[in-house]
Each structure stands twice: as structure tokens, then as C-alpha cells.
N, C-alpha and C positions, 0 to 999 in steps of 0.2 A: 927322758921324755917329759915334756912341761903339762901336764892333763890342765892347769887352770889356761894357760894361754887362749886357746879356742873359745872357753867361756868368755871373755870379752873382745872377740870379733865386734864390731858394730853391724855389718849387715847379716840381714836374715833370709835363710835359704828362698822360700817362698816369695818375697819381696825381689828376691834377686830372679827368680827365674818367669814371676810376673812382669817387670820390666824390660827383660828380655824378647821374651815372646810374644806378650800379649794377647790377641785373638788372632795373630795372622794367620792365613792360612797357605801364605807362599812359602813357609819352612817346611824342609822334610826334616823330622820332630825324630829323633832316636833317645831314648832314655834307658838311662842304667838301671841295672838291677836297685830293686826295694826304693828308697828315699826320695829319690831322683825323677822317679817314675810318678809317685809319688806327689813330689812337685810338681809337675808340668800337668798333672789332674787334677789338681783343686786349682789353679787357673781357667782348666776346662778340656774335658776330654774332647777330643779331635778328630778329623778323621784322616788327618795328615800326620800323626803320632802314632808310632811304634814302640811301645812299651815291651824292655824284656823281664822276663819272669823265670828266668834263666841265663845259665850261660854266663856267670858272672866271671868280668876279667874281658867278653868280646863285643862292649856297646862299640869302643874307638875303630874295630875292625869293621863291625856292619855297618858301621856309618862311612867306613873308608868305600865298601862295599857299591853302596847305595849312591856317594856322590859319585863313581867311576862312571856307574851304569845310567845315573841322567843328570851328565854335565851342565844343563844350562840350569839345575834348581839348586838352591843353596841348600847344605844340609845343614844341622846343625843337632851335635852330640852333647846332651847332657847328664852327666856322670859323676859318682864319687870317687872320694880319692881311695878310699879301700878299693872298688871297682877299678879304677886306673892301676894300682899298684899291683894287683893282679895280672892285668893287660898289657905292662910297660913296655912288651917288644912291641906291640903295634906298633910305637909310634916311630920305630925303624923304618916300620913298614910304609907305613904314611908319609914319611919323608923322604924316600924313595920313589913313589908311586906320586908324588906331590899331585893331589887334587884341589884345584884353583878351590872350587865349589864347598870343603868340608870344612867346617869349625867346631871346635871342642871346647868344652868346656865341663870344668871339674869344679865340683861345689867342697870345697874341702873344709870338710869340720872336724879332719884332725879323728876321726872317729869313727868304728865300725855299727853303725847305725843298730842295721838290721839282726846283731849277735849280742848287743847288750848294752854297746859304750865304751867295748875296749878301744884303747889308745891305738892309731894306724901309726906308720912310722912318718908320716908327714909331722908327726908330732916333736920328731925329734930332728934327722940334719938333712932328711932325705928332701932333694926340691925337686918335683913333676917338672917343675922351667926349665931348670939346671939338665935333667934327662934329656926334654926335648929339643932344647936349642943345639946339644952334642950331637942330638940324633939329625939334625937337620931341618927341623918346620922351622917355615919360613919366616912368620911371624907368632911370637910366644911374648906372653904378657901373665902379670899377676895382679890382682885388685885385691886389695883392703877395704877401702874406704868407697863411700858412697859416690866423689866428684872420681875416684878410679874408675867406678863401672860407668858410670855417663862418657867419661874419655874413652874407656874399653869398646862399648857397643857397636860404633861405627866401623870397626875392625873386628869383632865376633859376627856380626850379622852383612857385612858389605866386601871386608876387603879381599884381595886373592889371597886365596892359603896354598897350603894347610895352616890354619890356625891353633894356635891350641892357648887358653887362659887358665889359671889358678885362680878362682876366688873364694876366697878365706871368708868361710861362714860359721856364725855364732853357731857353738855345739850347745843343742836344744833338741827338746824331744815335741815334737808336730805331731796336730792329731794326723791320725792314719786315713786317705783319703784315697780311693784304690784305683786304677783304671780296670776298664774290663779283663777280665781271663782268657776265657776262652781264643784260644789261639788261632783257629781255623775264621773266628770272626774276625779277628786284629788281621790276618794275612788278608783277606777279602777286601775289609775297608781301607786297607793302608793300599792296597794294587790299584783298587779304583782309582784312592785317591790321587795317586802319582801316574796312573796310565790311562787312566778314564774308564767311564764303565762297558765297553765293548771290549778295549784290549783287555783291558781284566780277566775277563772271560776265558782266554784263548790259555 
């Protein structure tokens, strides 16, 4: 396993996942367990964002989940790659089930964030690309570099998938920026926000 590699990544997770999202609010926002979640809340918490706080290994699935049940919104999954190696049969599953609407994306630093900094095996031959392009999604992409993710975007956030991206981010330790917990609140606001506030209700 190479543990200095990841340390000179050029892009950084937070930058990558600002650029991404930005403030839109036409994503349905799925975030992985710890880092991930993380990220997409020091951009700004949302009410279109589903943060899991559990469950590590099924962000790729609920997001499979969530584009089935409302085809015309784009979803958009953002995950680690411990998180993904965890989940690797989803992407059977999602390749199978091929929803135009879902895109993935794995922020890979090569590292288990949330347990200390141990090395993931992305560190050494294992490729999340290599996995899914066997499994079938449609289109699979990996970024390194800065002019990759500006080429990537138009196909993480536009094109028909299933998508699914690797982008290789510098292993650093980010302050800890939290979304909300409470889970009965996150189920309330994320129905609203994808079914409106009357269907919500029901």
C-alpha cells in the first residue's frame, strides 16, 4: 500500500464537493457516512440533503433507492471510498436496475477517515472504476486533477447513468463541520423537500 500517494492528491475534498453542488437545490443530496456528510455541510446544510449517520456501506443503495422512486430528479451520491468498499455489491445492483437519474461519486483519500487514517485498499490495486465498469454502469469516470473534475461535471450532474466517478482527494484532516442528527427531523425535511409539504404529511 503506498500511504504517502494520497498525500499529494492536488484537489481537496471540500473544494471538490463545493464545485459540485454548490447551493443548488434541484439535487437530491445523499451523503455517506462521517467525511462526506461532512462535506456537503460546510457548503451548507440543505433541505434537499440526506445525511447518513449510519448504515455504512448503503449511501450507493439509498441513492439507487431514491432515484427509482422520483425519476424525473437527479440524484446525486456522495461517498468514501471506505464507504463504497463496503457497499461494492450495490453497484451490481445499480447496474442492473440502470437508473438514468442516479450519479455517484466517491471522494477517495485512500483512507479511513472516520477510525484514525488507516490506509483503505484503494491505496493499493483495488479500482472502484475497474469494479464498476465489469458491473455495468454506464458511464464511469476517475479525476485527479482540477481541468478532470471541470471535464467530469457535465456527466456527474447532467448525463444519463447510472454514473459513478472516482475522485482522488488529498488525505487531510478537515475541521469537523456536522449536519443535523436527529433523524426524525432529516426524514421530515428531506419528504418535504422532494414531495412537498402536504404529500409529506400523508
Amino acid at each position: 500500500m503506498d500511504r504517502a500517494r494520497a498525500e499529494a492528491y492536488p484537489l481537496r475534498r471540500r473544494e471538490v464537493v463545493a464545485s459540485l453542488i454548490g447551493q443548488r437545490t434541484d439535487l437530491l443530496l445523499v451523503g455517506g457516512l462521517g467525511a462526506p456528510s461532512n462535506d456537503i455541510a460546510a457548503v451548507g446544510d440543505r433541505p434537499n440533503f440526506m445525511p447518513l449517520w449510519g448504515a455504512m456501506g448503503g449511501a450507493a443503495m439509498i441513492g439507487m433507492g431514491l432515484a427509482l422512486a422520483q425519476p424525473s430528479k437527479r440524484v446525486l451520491v456522495i461517498t468514501g471510498d471506505g464507504e463504497m468498499l463496503m457497499g461494492m455489491g450495490a453497484l451490481a445492483t445499480i447496474a442492473v436496475k440502470a437508473p438514468g437519474n442516479l450519479s455517484i461519486v466517491v471522494l477517495d483519500n485512500e483512507r479511513y477517515g472516520e477510525t484514525g487514517g488507516q490506509t483503505t485498499h484503494t491505496s493499493a490495486r483495488v479500482d472502484l472504476c475497474g469494479v464498476a465498469e465489469a458491473c455495468g454502469i454506464r458511464v464511469v469516470g476517475k479525476v485527479v486533477t482540477a481541468a478532470e473534475l471541470e471535464a467530469a461535471k457535465p456527466a456527474i450532474l447532467e448525463f444519463a447513468g447510472p454514473c459513478f466517478h472516482v475522485i482522488k482527494v488529498k488525505a487531510e484532516q478537515e475541521e469537523m463541520i456536522l449536519p443535523p442528527k436527529d433523524g426524525h427531523y432529516l426524514r421530515d425535511r428531506f419528504r418535504t423537500a422532494v414531495l412537498g409539504a402536504e404529500a409529506a404529511k400523508l
